[in-house]
C-alpha positions as CSV (number, residue, x, y, z in Angstrom):
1,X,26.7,25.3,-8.0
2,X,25.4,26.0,-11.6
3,X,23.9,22.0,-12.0
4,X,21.2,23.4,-9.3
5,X,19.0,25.6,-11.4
6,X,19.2,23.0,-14.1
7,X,17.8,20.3,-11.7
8,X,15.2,22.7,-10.7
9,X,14.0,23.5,-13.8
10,X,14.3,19.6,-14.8
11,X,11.9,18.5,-11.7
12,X,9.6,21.8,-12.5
13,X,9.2,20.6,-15.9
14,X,8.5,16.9,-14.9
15,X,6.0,17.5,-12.2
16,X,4.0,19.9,-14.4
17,X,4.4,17.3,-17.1
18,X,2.7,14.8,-14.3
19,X,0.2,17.8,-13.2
20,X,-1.2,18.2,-17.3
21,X,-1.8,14.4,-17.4
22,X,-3.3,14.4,-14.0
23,X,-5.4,17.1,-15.0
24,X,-6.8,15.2,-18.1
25,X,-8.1,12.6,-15.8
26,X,-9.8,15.2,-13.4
27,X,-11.5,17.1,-15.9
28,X,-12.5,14.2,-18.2
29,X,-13.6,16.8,-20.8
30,X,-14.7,19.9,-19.0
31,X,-14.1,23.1,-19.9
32,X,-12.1,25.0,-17.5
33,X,-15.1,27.2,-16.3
34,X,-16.7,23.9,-15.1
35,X,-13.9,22.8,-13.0
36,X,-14.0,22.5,-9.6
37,X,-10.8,24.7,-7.7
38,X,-11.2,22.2,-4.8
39,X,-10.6,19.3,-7.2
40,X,-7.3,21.3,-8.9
41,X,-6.0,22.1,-5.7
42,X,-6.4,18.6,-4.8
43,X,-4.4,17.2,-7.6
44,X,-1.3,20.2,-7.5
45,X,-1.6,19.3,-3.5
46,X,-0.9,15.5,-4.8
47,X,1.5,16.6,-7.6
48,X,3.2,18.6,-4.9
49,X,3.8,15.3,-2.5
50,X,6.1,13.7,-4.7
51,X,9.1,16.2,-3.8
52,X,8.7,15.5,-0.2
53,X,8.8,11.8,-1.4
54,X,11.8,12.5,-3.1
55,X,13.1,14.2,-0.1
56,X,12.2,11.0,2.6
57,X,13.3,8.8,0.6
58,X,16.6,10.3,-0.1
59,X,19.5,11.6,2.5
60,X,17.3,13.8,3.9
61,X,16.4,14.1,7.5
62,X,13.0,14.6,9.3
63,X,13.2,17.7,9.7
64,X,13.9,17.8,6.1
65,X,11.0,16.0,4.9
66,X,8.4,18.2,7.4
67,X,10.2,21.5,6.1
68,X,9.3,20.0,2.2
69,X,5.6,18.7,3.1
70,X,5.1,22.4,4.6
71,X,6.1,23.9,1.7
72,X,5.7,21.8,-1.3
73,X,1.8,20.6,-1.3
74,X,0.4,24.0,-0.2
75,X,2.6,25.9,-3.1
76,X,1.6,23.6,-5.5
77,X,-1.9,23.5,-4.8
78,X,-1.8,27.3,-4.4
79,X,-0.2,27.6,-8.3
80,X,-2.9,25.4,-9.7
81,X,-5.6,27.7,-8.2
82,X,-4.0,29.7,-9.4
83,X,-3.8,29.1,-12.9
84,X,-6.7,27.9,-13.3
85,X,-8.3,31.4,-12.2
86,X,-6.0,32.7,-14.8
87,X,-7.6,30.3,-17.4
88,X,-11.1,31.5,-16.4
89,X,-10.6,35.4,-16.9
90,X,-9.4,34.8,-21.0
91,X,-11.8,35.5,-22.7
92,X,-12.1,32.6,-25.5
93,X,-11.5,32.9,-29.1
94,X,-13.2,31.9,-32.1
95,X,-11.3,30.1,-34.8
């Protein structure tokens, strides 16, 4: 169905929407060399929750909502690591 991709990238969008404002309040002004990974893992681990919520809560089944907590938290948690290794190798630039 072509409305799939749409959604997708609608959700994606919102929870990284949710993950830059959760991040604000985890780094309360830090640069991103002084972040902790634990801590950003944390928060795209708790980002990451909110599909399985959406998938309890919804028609889905058990197994359903077990499949989405395996896969959701980790992946999220693992793209915020990520990133924010990504974020440590630039080299900054002087304006």
């Amino acid at each position: 169905m072509i409305v799939a991709p749409f959604v997708a990238f609608g959700m994606a969008f919102g929870l990284g929407m949710l993950y830059g404002g959760l991040l604000s309040v985890v780094a309360r002004g830090r640069s991103f060399r002084e972040l902790s990974i634990a801590r950003l893992a944390a928060a795209g681990a708790a980002i990451g929750l909110i599909p399985v919520a959406v998938v309890s809560v919804g028609d889905g089944t058990l197994p359903d909502a077990v499949n989405a907590l395996m896969t959701f938290p980790p992946l999220s948690a693992a793209v915020a690591t990520v990133t924010l290794l990504i974020a440590r190798r630039a080299k900054p630039e002087r304006v």
